[in-house]
C-alpha positions as CSV (number, residue, x, y, z in Angstrom):
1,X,369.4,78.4,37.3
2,X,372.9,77.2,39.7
3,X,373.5,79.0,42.5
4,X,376.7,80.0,41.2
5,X,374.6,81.8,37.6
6,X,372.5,83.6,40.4
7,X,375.9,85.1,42.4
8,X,376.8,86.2,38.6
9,X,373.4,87.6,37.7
10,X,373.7,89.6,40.9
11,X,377.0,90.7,40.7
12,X,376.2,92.0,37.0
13,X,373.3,93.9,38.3
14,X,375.2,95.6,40.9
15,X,377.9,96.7,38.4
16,X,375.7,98.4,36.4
17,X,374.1,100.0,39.1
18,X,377.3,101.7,40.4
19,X,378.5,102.5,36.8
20,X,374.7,104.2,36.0
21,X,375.4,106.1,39.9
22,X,378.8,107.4,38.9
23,X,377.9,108.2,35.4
24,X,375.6,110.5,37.4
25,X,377.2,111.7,39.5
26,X,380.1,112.4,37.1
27,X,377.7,114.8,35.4
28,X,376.1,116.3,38.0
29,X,379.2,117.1,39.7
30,X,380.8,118.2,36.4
31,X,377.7,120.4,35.9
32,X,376.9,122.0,39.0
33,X,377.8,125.1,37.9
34,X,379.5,126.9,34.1
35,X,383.4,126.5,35.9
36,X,382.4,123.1,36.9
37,X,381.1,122.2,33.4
38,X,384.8,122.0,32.2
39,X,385.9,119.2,34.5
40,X,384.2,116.7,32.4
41,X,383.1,115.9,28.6
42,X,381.5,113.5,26.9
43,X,384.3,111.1,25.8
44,X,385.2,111.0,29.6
45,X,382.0,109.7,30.3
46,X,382.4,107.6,27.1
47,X,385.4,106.5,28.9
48,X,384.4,105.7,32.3
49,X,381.2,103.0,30.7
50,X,384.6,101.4,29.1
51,X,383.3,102.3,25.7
52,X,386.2,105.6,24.7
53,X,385.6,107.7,22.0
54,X,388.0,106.9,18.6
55,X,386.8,110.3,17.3
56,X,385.9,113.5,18.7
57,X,384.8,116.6,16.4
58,X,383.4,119.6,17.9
59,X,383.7,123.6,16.3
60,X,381.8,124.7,19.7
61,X,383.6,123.1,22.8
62,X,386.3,120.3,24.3
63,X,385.0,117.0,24.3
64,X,387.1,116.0,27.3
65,X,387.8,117.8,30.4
66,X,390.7,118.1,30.0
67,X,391.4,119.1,26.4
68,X,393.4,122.2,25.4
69,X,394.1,122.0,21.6
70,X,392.9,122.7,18.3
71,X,389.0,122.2,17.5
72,X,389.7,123.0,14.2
73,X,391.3,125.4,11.5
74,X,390.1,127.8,9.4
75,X,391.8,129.4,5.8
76,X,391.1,133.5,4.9
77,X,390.3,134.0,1.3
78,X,392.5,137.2,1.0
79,X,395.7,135.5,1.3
80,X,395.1,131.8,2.4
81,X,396.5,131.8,5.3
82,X,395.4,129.8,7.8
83,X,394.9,129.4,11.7
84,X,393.9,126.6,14.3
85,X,391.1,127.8,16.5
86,X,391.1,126.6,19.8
87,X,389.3,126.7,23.5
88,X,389.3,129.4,25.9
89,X,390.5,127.1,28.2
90,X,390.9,123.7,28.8
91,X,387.9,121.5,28.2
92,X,386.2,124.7,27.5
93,X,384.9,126.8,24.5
94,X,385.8,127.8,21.9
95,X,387.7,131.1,21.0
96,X,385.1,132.7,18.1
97,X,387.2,135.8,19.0
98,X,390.2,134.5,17.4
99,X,388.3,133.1,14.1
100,X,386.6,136.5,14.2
101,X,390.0,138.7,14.3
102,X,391.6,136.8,11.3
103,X,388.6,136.4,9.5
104,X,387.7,139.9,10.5
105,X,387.0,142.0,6.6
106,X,387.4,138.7,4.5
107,X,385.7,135.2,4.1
108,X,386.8,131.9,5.7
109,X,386.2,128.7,5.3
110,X,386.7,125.3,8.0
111,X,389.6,123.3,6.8
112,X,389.9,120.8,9.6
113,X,388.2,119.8,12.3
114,X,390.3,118.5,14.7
115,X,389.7,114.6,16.5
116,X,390.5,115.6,19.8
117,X,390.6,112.0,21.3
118,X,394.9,111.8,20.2
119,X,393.8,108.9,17.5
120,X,394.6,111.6,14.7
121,X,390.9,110.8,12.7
122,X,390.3,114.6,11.5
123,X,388.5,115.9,8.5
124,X,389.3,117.6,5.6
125,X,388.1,118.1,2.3
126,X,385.9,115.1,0.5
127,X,387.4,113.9,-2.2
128,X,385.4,112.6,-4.9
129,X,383.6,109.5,-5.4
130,X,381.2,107.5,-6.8
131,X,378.2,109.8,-6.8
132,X,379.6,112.4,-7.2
133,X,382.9,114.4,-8.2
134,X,385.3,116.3,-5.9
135,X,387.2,117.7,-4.1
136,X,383.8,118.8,-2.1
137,X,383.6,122.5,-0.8
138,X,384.5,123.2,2.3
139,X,382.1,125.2,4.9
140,X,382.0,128.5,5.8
141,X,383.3,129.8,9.1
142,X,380.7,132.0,9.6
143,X,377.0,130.8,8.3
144,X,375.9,128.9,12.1
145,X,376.7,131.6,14.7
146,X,375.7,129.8,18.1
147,X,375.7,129.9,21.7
148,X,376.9,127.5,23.9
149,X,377.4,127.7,27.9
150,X,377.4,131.7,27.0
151,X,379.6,131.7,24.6
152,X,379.9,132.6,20.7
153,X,380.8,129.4,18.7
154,X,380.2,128.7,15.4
155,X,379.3,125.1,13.4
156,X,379.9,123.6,10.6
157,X,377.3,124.7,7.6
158,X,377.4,122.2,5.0
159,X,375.8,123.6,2.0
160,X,374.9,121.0,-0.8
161,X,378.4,120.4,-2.4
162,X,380.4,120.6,1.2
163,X,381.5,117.7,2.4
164,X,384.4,116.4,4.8
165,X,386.4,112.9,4.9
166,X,389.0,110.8,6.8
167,X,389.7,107.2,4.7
168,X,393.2,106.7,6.9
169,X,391.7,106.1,10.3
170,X,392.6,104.8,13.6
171,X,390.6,102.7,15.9
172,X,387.1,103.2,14.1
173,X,385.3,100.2,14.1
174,X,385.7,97.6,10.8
175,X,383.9,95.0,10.0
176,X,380.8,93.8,12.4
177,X,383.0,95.0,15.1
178,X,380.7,97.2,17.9
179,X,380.7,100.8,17.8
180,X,378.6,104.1,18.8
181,X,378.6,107.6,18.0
182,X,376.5,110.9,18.8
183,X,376.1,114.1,17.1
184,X,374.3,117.2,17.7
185,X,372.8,118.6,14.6
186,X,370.5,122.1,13.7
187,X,366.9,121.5,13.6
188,X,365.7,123.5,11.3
189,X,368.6,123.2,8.9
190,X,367.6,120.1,6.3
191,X,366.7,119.3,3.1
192,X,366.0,115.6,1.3
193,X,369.2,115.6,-0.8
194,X,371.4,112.1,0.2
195,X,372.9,112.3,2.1
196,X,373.7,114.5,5.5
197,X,375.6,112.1,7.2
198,X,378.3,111.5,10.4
199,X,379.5,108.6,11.0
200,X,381.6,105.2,9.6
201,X,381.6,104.8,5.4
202,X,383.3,103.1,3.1
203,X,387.1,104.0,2.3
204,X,387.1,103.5,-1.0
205,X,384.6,106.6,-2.0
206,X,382.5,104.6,-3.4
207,X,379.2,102.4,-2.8
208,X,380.4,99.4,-2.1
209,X,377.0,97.5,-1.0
210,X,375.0,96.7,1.9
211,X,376.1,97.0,5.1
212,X,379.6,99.0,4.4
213,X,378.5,102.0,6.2
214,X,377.0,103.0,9.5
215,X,376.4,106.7,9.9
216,X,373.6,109.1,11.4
217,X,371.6,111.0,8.7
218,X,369.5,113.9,9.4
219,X,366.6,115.1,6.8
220,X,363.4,114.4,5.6
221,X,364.6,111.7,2.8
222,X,361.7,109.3,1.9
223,X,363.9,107.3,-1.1
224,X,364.6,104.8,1.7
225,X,363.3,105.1,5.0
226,X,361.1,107.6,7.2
227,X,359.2,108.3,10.1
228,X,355.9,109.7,11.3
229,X,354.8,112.9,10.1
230,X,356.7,114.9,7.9
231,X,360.2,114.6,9.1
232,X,363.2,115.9,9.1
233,X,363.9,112.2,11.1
234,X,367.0,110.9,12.8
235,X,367.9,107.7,11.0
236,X,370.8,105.5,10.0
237,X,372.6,104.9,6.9
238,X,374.0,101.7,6.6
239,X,374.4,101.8,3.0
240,X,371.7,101.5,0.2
241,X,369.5,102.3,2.7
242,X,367.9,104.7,5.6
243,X,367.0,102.7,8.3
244,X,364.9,103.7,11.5
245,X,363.8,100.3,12.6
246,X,364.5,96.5,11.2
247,X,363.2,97.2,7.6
248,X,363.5,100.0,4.9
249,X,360.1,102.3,4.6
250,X,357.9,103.7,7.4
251,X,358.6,103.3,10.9
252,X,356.0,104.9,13.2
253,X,358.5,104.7,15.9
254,X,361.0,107.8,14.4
255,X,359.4,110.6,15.3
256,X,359.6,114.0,13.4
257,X,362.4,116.2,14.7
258,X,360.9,119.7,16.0
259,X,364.0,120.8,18.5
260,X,366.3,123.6,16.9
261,X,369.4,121.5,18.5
262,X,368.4,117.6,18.5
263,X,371.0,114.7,19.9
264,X,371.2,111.9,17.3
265,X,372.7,108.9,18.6
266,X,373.2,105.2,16.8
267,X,374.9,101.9,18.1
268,X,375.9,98.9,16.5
269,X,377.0,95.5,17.1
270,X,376.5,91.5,15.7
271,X,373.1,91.5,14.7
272,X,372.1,94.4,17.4
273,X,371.8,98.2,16.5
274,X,369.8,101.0,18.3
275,X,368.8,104.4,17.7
276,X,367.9,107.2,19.6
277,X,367.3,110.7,20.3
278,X,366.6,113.7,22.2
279,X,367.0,117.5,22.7
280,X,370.1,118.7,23.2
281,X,369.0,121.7,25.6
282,X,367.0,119.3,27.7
283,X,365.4,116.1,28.7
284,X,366.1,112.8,28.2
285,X,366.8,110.3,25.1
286,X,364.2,108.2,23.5
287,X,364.9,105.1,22.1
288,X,363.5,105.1,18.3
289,X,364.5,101.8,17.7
290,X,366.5,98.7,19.2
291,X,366.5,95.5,17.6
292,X,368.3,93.1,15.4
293,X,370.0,94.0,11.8
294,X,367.8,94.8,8.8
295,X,366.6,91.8,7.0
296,X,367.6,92.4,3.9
297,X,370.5,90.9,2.6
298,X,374.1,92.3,3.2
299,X,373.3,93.9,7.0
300,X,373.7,90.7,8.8
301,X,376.9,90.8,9.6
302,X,378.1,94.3,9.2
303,X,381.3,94.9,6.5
304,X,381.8,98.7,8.0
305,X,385.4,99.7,6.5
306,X,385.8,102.5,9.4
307,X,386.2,106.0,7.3
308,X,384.7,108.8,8.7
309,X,382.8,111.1,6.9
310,X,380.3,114.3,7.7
311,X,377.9,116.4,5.6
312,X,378.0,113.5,2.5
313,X,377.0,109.9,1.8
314,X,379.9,107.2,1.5
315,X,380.0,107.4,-2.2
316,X,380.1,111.6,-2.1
317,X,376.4,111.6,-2.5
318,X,376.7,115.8,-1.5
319,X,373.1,116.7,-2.7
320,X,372.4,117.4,1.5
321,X,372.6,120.5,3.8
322,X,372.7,120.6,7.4
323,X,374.9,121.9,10.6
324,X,377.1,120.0,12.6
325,X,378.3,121.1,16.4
326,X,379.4,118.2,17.7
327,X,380.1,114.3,17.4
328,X,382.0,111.3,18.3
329,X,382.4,107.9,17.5
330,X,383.1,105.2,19.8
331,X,385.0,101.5,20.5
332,X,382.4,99.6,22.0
333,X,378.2,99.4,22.3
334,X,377.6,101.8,24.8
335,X,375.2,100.8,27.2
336,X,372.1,103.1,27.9
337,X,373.4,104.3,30.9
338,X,376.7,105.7,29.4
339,X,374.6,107.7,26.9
340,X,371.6,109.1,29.3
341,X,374.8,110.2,31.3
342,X,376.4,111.9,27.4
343,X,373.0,113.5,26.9
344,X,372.6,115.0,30.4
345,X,375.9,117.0,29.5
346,X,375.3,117.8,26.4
347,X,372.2,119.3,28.2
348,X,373.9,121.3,30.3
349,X,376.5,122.5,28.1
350,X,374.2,125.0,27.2
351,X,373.5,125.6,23.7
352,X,371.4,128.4,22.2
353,X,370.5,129.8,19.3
354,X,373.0,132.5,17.9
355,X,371.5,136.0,18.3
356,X,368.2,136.5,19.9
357,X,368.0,140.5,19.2
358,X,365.5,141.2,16.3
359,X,365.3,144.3,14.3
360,X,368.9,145.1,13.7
361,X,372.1,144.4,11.5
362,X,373.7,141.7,14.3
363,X,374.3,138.4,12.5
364,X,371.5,135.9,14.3
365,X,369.0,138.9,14.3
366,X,365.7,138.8,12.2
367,X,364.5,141.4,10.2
368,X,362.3,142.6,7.4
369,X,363.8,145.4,5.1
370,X,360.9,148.5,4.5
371,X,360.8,150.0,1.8
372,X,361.1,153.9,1.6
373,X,359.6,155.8,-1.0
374,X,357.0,157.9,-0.8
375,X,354.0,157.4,-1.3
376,X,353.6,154.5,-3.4
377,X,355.7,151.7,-0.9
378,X,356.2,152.6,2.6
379,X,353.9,149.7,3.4
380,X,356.0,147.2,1.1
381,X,358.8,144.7,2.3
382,X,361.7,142.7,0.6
383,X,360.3,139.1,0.6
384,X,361.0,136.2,-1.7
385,X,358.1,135.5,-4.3
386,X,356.5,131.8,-4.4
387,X,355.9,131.4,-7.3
388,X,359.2,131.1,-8.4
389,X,363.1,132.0,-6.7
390,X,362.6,136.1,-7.4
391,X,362.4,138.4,-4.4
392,X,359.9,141.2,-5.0
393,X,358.7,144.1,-2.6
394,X,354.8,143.7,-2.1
395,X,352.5,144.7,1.1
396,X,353.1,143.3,4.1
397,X,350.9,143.8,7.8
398,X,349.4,142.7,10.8
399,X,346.6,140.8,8.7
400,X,349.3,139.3,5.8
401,X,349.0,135.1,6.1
402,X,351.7,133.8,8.2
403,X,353.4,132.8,4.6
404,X,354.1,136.1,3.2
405,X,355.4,137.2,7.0
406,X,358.0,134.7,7.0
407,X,358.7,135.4,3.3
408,X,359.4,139.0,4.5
409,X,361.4,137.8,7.8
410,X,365.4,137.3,7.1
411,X,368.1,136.3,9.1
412,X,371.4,138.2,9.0
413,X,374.4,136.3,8.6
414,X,377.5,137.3,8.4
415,X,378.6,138.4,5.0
416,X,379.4,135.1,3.3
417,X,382.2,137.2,1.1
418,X,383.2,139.4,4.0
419,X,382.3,138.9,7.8
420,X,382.4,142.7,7.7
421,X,379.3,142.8,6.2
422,X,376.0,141.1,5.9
423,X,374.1,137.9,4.3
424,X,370.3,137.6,4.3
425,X,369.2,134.0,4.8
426,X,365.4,132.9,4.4
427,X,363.7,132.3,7.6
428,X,361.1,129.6,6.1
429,X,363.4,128.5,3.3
430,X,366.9,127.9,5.3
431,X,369.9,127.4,3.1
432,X,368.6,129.2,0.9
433,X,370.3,133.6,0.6
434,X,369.3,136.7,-1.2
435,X,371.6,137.3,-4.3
436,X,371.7,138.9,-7.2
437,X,372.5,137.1,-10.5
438,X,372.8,139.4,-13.6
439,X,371.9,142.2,-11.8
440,X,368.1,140.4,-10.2
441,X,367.7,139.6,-7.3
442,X,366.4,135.9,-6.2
443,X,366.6,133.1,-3.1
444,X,368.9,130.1,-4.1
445,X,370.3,127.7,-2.0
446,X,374.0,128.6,-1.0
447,X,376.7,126.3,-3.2
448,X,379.1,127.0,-1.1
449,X,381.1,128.5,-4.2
450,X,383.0,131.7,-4.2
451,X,381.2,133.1,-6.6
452,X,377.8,132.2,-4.6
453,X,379.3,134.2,-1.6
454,X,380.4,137.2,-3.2
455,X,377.0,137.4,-5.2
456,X,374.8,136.8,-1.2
457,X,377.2,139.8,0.5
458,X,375.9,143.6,0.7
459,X,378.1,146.0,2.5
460,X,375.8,148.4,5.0
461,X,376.0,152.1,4.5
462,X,374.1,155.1,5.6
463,X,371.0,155.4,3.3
464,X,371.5,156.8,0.0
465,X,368.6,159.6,0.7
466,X,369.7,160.5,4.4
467,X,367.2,157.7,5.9
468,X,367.4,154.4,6.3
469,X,370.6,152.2,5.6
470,X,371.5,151.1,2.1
471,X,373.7,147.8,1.0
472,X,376.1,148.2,-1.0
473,X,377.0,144.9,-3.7
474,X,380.4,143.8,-2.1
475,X,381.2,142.5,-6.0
476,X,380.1,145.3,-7.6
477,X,380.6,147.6,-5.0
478,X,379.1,151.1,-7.6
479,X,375.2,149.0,-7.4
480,X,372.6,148.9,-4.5
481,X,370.0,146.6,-3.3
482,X,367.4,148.6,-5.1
483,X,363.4,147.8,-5.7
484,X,362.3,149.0,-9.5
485,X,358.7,148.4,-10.6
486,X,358.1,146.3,-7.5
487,X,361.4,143.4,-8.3
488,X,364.9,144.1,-6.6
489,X,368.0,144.4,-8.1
490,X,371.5,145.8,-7.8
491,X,371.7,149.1,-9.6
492,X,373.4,151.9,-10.5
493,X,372.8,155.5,-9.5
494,X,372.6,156.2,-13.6
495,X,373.3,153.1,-16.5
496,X,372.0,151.1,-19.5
497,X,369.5,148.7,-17.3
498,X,365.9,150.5,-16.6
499,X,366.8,149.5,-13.1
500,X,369.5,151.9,-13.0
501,X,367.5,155.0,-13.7
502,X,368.3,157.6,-11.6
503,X,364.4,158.7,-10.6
504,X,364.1,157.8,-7.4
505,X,367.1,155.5,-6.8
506,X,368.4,157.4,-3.7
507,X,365.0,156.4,-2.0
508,X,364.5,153.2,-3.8
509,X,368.0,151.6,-2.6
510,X,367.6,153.2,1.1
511,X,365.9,150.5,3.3
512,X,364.6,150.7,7.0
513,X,366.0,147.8,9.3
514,X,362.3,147.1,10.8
515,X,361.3,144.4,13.0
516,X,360.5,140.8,11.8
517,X,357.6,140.2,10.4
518,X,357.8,136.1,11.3
């Protein structure tokens, strides 16, 4: 080595230095306290590693520090009108107030979600493609209540069908060119449908080989790729395949995901790529993999076409589920430094889980719904059966296995028809919603279609027999969650169905709001 390669080699090390010490410091000083935390974001850290975000799409918080606008828009069902919800204040929060006041008595959905880096890459409704026809649904605004730094915010729940799209971009990354990109995802929110995806896909809709995409997926998919144990995994999908290391198949290397808010990130370059991970409510990343392209053909180099897409594969593949908080995507391979610096603020931004109160009608709350009659079911609970999709009352106590406790546990949501009232969600089965379909009651997976929400919404009212509260169909607003020779159903006080016999139903369709059994 010349002298002069060894004045290089040191002046390279002490640039990174300083940029890893005021990638630091920029957090910790933008951190120190919750006023603080606003000074900086993620793409300004992007920024300062000379790698800036290209897109930035967030329904809980500003991505920059100084960001004042739009995180996205929402449309009421009533009269589809719409309105852009914003931040608190700049490179704050979001204002859940405001979607809560328009929505307030109605359903919405998420129509945009804003880029807030000024390159204009937002997303809409998925057309449709390839896999699979379209347009895609669009989320509900109210199905992933959160916290973050203290405050209510909501994300983005894709249901299987939902999907979002941007094929006119600016400034995402084409070809082999380098790129990065984060996202923070829900946990516990999964299934092994293709594909939940963020990230860069093809703009044509359609699969159009290897190598044309490079997006983070989240689930427990084995058709391609997976890691140890039994998932859901962070991976990447560059098309035709699911990749967590330098071939399709198992990778020992990608762990399971067991954090309820986990940090995805993936980079890309000429014949380099990288994947890591952490929690986004503390700790650091791991690196899952870093290495050259896949071997198989078509990966080496990359042909990414620079569309953006969430919730769906690049064709439209919209079989997935899963919730989305926040993401960006990047010019440039950021170096490790830049993202341990992203990951200590997504850290401190502070998210949490919705509603910790149990026992009560909040949306976030868990609850099991008693049974009242006397004598024969004061001991029984509304739980799903698992056998098959039909939700049943049956005995439920201390010494019940921890499966039929969690089959008896649901979360509320807000009603998925009308934020004025209620949705029950299945704790061990998420995605999937108590709903009646002619006149039964069953857990399916939420379809994101109107029909879907009004069917999954119950109105509360005092109980029918003076104890207790009663719900109250919001479709067929005469019938009652009711329990009639041990199955529920909606019924009438009085009708042509057995379950609407009038013996009893004042006390069959009045329900005590008890503490969860899971």
């Amino acid at each position: 080595m010349t002298y002069r390669q060894l004045i290089r080699r040191a002046r390279k090390a002490v640039l990174g230095a300083a940029l890893t010490a005021a990638l630091t410091a920029g957090v910790l000083t933008g951190t120190a306290t919750t006023s603080q935390a606003a000074t900086q974001g993620p793409c300004d850290i992007y920024a300062a590693g000379n790698t800036p975000c290209v897109a930035a799409h967030s329904s809980t918080r500003a991505l920059y520090g100084s960001y004042g606008g739009a995180l996205y828009q929402v449309r009421r069902s009533t009269d589809g009108a719409t309105r852009d919800i914003g931040v608190l204040s700049a490179g704050g929060y979001a204002d859940a107030a405001a979607q809560d006041s328009f929505c307030a008595g109605t359903s919405c959905v998420i129509t945009v979600i804003y880029d807030q880096s000024g390159k204009g890459n937002h997303l809409s409704q998925a057309p449709g493609g390839g896999a699979a026809g379209g347009p895609d649904n669009l989320a509900n605004a109210f199905e992933a209540p959160v916290t973050v730094g203290g405050h209510k915010a909501y994300g983005v729940y894709v249901a299987p069908g939902t999907g979002y799209r941007n094929n006119n971009t600016h400034g995402i990354a084409t070809g082999d060119q380098p790129e990065g990109m984060y996202a923070i995802f829900d946990g516990t929110h999964f299934n092994s449908g293709c594909c939940f995806d963020y990230g860069n896909a093809e703009t044509s809709n359609n699969d159009d080989g290897n190598g044309t995409m490079e997006a983070l997926y989240f689930g427990n998919s084995k058709a391609w790729g997976w890691g140890s144990g039994n998932g859901p995994w962070v991976m990447a999908d560059l098309e035709n395949g699911l990749f967590s290391g330098v071939n399709r198949g198992f990778n020992a290397n990608d762990p399971s995901v067991s954090n309820r808010f986990p940090t995805a990130m993936l980079k890309g370059g000429p014949n380099q790529w990288a994947l890591r991970g952490g929690d986004a409510q503390s700790g650091s990343l791991s690196t899952f993999y870093n290495g050259v392209r896949p071997n198989a053909p078509g990966y080496n180099p990359m042909k990414k076409q620079g569309a953006i897409i969430l919730g769906i594969g690049g064709d439209n593949s919209k079989w997935a589920q899963g919730t989305f908080y926040e993401g960006v995507m990047t010019s440039g391979y950021p170096s490790d430094a830049t993202e341990n610096a992203v990951q200590a603020n997504i850290t401190a931004a502070g998210y949490t889980s919705g509603s910790t109160s149990t026992g009560t009608l909040t949306p976030g709350s868990r609850v099991s719904l008693q049974a009242t009659t006397a004598p024969c079911c004061t001991s029984q609970y509304l739980r799903h059966d698992d056998a098959d999709t039909k939700v049943v009352i049956s005995n439920t106590n201390s010494a019940s296995s921890a499966t039929d406790k969690a089959d008896a546990t649901w979360i509320v949501r807000a009603g998925l028809a009308n934020s004025s009232c209620v949705s029950f969600e299945s704790t061990n089965n998420p995605g999937q919603f108590l709903r009646h379909f002619d006149y039964q009651l069953y857990v399916n997976t939420d379809n994101g279609a109107g029909s879907f929400a009004q069917d999954a919404t119950f109105c509360p009212t005092k109980g029918n027999s003076g104890t207790g509260t009663s719900f109250q169909s919001v479709n067929f607003p005469t019938k009652y969650l009711r329990h009639y020779n041990y199955t529920a159903y909606i019924a009438g006080n009085g009708g042509s169905n057995s379950w609407d016999s009038t013996t009893s139903w004042a006390a069959d369709t009045s329900w005590t709001v008890a503490q969860p059994w899971s």
